[in-house]
C-alpha positions in Angstrom: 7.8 -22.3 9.7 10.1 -19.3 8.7 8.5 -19.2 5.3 6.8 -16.1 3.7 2.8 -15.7 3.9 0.9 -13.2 1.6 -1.4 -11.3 3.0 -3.5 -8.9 2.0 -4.3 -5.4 1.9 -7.1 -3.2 0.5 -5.6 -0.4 -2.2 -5.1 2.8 -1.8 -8.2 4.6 -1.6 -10.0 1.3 -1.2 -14.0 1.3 -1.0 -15.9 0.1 2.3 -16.9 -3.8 2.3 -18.5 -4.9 -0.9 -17.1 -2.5 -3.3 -15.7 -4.4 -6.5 -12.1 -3.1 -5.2 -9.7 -6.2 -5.0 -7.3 -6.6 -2.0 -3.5 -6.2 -2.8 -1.7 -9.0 -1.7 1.4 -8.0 0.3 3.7 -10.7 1.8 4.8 -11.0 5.5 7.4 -13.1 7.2 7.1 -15.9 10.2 9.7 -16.3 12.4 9.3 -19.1 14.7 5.8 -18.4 16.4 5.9 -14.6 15.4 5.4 -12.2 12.7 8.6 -9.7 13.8 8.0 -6.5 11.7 5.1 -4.7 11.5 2.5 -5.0 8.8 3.4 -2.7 6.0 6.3 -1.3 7.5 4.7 1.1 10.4 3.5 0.7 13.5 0.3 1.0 15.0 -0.9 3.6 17.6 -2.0 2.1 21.1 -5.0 4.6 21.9 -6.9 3.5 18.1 -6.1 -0.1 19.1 -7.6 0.7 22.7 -10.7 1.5 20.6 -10.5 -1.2 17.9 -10.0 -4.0 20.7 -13.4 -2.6 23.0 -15.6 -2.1 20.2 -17.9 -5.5 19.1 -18.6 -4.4 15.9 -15.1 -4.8 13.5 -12.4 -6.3 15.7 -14.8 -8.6 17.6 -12.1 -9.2 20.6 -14.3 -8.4 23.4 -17.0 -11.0 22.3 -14.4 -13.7 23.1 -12.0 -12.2 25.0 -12.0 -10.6 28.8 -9.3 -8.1 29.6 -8.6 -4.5 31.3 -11.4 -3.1 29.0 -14.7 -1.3 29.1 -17.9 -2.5 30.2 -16.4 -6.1 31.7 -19.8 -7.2 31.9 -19.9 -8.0 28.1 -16.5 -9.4 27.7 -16.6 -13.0 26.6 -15.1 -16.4 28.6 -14.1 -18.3 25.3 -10.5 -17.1 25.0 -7.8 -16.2 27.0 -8.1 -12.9 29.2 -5.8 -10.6 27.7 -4.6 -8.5 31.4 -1.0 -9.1 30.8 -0.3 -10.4 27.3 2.2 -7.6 26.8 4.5 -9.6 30.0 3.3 -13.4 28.6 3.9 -12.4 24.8 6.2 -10.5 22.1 4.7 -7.5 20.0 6.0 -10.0 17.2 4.2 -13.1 18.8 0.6 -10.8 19.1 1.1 -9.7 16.1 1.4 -13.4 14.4 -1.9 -14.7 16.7 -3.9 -11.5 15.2 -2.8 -11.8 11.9 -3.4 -15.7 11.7 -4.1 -17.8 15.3 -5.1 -20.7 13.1 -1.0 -20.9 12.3 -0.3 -21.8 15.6 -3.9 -23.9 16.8 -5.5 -25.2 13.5 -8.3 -26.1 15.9 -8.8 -22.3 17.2 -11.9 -20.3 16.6 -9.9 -17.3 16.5 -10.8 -15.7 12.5 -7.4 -14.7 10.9 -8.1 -11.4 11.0 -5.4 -10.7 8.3 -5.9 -13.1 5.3 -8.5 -14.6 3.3 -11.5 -15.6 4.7 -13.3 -18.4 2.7 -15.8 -21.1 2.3 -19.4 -20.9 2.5 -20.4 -19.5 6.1 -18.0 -16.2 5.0 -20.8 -13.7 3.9 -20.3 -13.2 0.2 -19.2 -9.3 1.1 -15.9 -10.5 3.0 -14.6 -13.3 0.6 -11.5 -12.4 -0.5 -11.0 -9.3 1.9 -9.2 -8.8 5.2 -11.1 -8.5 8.5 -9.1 -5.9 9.4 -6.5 -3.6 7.3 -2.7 -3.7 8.2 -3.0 -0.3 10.3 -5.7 -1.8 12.2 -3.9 -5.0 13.2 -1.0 -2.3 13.8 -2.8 -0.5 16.4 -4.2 -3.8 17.9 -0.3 -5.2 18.5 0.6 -1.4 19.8 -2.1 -1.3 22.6 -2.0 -5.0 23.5 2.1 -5.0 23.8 1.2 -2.3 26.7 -1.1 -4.7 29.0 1.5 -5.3 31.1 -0.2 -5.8 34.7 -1.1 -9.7 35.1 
């Protein structure tokens, strides 16, 4: 595994989804089962991630995942609960399963929130763009790494 990915990133001053901006590509290294550094070069703030990872519009974790998060009654069953993936995991090994979980489990139904989405059930607005930008995944690793209580 220890090869360098490309991954992408929208420009500077990039447009919201659907703009005729094109993602920069920007490449990343996998070490093992994890993605050591972080995205870009800076890491992410836990209390945005708190926000990005309860929300059910952009990051989507709450639909699949259950966890120490708001409103537990609409917390999804498909995926693991996520109380205590700071102890069971590495900032380095979230940070690899956010960008890309389809590295590790070809057969997960976890998007790779950080790469290329494709293919014909991808709405034409999100072809070629990220789910979420660098600083988001950032801020997703940064909050998750401090869910220590199992």
């Amino acid at each position: 595994m220890g090869a360098a990915l490309l991954a992408l990133t929208a420009p500077a001053g990039a447009q919201p989804v659907g703009a005729t901006d094109v993602p920069t590509l920007i490449a990343y290294e996998v070490a093992g089962d994890a993605i050591t550094g972080p995205l870009g070069g800076t890491r992410g703030d836990a209390d945005r991630g708190a926000k990005l990872v309860a929300e059910r519009q952009k990051s989507l974790c709450v639909l699949c995942h259950s966890g120490p998060f708001p409103d537990p009654h609409l917390q999804g069953n498909l995926a693991p609960d996520l109380k205590g993936v700071g102890v069971r995991l590495s900032e380095g090994q979230i940070r690899l399963r956010v960008v890309d979980m389809k590295r590790l489990n070809p057969a997960s139904i976890m998007p790779a929130y950080y790469g290329l989405p494709a293919g014909e059930r991808v709405a034409a607005t999100w072809r070629g763009r990220p789910i979420l930008e660098p600083g988001e995944i950032e801020d997703i690793v940064a909050y998750l790494v401090t869910l220590k209580d199992e």
